[in-house]
C-alpha angles and dihedrals in degrees: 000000000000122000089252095052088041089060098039090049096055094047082052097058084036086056095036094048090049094248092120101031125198113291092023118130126245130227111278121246097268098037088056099043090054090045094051088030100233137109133286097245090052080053091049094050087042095051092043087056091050089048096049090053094058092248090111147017146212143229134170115242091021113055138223115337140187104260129226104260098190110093091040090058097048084060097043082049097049086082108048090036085049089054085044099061090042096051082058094050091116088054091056096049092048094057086061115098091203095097114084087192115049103173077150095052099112085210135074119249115268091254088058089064132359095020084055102037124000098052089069089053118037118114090030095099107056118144109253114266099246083062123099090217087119076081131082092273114204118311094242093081131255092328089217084066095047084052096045088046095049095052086051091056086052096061083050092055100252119126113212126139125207092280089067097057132087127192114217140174082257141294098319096050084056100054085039082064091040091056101043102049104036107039141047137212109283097022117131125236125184114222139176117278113231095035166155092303085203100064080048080061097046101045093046086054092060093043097250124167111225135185116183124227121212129263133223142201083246089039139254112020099248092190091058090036089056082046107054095030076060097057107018103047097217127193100200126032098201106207146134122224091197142076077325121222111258109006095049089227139128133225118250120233087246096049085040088059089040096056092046086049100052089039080063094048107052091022110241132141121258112227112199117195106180108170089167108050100110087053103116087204084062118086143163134064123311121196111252079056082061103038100037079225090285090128096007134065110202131219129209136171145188099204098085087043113032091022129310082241087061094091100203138125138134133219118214119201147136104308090241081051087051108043086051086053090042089052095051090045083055094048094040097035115357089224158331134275102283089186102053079044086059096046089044082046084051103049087047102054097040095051102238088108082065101040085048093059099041081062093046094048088056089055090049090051096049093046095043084055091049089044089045093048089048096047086048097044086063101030098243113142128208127229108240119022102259114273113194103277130097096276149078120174109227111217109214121213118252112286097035116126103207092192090049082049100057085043084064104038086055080070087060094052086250120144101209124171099221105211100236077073086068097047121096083223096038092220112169076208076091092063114185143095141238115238127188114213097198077069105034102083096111115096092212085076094056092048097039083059103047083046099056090039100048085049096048081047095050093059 
């Protein structure tokens, strides 16, 4: 590094660190060149750089001074903002209600959940009128779910106390914390690939750098994750153990202990977003079990299981983990729904949350079975063997575009989630698709595939 980079490196940290703030002076020529110990002219090179790059300007008269930045970086943001949206594409369509078939819808119809259940219940669980519950309540979340969810986590083997637990608007409330407050622009995270497209979302807004890593039927692909914690140096490996989204498949105990061991080694965090865990379709280990969120923080969510409206979800982590993601919810939203977080502890202590999902479970098997005979009627394979969750992960035969697919199927009035959408490249070379079962009962659906296919095939 030359005198002149050296000195323009060390202004840069002073602005982006606040010391010098927008509109501040900086040091004339002479005072800067006796403070770095160089020479005007090396000041001067080093100030016209600065200037050139939009960090400072200059006015005659007046010196050098710290730029504002705002409006520079609203344009260097429009890219990646713009990448962003687009990544998130699936997310917007779904929320469309113009498809009568939605095999690519990642939620359950309403029926499924608050038609069924909720609508019964709701308004039982107010908090009593001599509470002050109608105030922003602590950050940490209502403190009789944390307790409820603690206890939870104790029948699963995991010891965490209340101080452990954060209550969140659901799961991606609760990545949008995790980013925030854990990682940088620029940092490198590791993430399943294929994957959950909103965390891609998420992870471009903040100006992340990821690399997938493969998954597997068994999960993650612990050859290619050894591989690329060796070279890229991550600090986050983003994943789900359970009834994965999008492949539909679950980690095996072996490639769980791989992935903890290897999270020692190079020394990343583990992040754990499990939206399926209370699924009693839904066996096998998942990773905070495991860990005991020593090296994982662990995400959960209501809204695939009680209604995607129902805005509530909880991180566990280390306390010290906690208290630094209750801080920035306090700072970015002072808190959650106390109220939603006393309807979701109802439903919980009194038993209708579990009847709930025993019913729920029976509807998930029947429609698995109908999803498995239809796969099997047109000789099309998964993946991963269904595992209890929503979804099961089509594999197209070579030559299938999957985007070029969901174009057509748009023609049919069929909402489908090609599986390149779910790709950190976005390759059709991955060519599949992500089907719900809890949607794929038509058997339009079945016929309009095996007739696209078999056309693609006959060319």
């Amino acid at each position: 590094m030359t005198l002149t980079e050296s000195i323009v490196e060390k202004l840069t940290k002073r602005i982006d660190s606040g010391v010098l703030a927008p509109g501040s002076r900086l040091p004339s020529i002479r005072r800067a060149a006796e403070e770095f110990e160089v020479s005007k002219n090396t000041i001067v090179e080093a100030y016209d750089r600065m200037v050139a790059a939009g960090l400072i300007s200059s006015r005659r008269g007046y010196g050098f001074t710290v730029a504002d930045r705002y409006t520079q970086l609203a344009s260097e943001r429009s890219q990646h903002v713009a990448e962003a949206v687009d990544i998130a594409s699936l997310l917007s369509a779904q929320l469309e209600q113009n498809y009568s078939i939605r095999v690519g819808d990642g939620r359950p119809p309403a029926s499924w959940t608050e038609e069924s259940e909720l609508q019964r219940h709701l308004g039982r669980f107010k908090p009593p009128a001599s509470s002050r519950e109608d105030g922003y309540g602590s950050a940490m979340g209502y403190l009789g779910l944390r307790d409820r969810l603690a206890m939870n986590y104790m029948d699963r083997g995991v010891e965490v106390g209340t101080d452990g637990i954060l209550l969140t608007f659901g799961a991606n409330h609760a990545l949008d914390l995790v980013i925030r407050r854990l990682l940088l622009p620029g940092d490198t995270v590791l993430v399943d690939d294929p994957g959950y497209y909103p965390l891609f979302a998420k992870l471009k807004l903040s100006q992340i750098r990821m690399v997938g890593v493969n998954r597997l039927s068994t999960g993650p692909d612990i050859d290619d994750l050894r591989q690329k914690a060796e070279r890229e140096r991550p600090k986050i490996f983003f994943t789900q153990s359970l009834a994965h989204n999008p492949t539909g498949g679950s980690m095996t105990l072996p490639t769980a202990h791989a992935v903890l061991t290897l999270a020692e080694q190079h020394g990343f965090t583990v992040v754990e977003d499990e939206p399926f865990l209370d699924l009693p379709t839904v066996n096998g280990p998942f990773l905070a079990q495991l860990d005991q969120l020593q090296n994982v923080i662990h995400i959960g969510t209501f809204s695939k299981t009680l209604s995607a409206s129902l805005r509530c979800g909880y991180v566990a982590a280390r306390p010290d983990v906690i208290a630094s993601l209750a801080e920035l919810k306090m700072l970015t939203s002072v808190n959650s729904s106390s109220y939603v977080e006393r309807l979701v502890h109802g439903l919980l202590t009194d038993g209708h949350y579990y009847r709930h999902l025993k019913r729920l479970s029976q509807r998930i098997r029947r429609a698995t079975d109908v999803v498995t005979q239809n796969l099997e009627r047109i000789g099309l394979s998964t993946l991963s063997p269904p595992s209890g969750g929503y979804y099961v992960y089509l594999r197209f035969p070579p030559g299938v575009d999957d985007m070029q697919l969901a174009r057509q199927a748009i023609g049919e009035g069929i909402f489908t989630a090609p599986g390149s959408l779910f790709c950190v490249d976005r390759k059709p070379n991955r060519s599949g698709m992500r089907v719900n079962v809890a949607w794929a009962e038509s058997p339009r659906f079945y016929d309009f595939l095996n007739l696209e296919i078999q056309n693609v095939l006959s060319r």
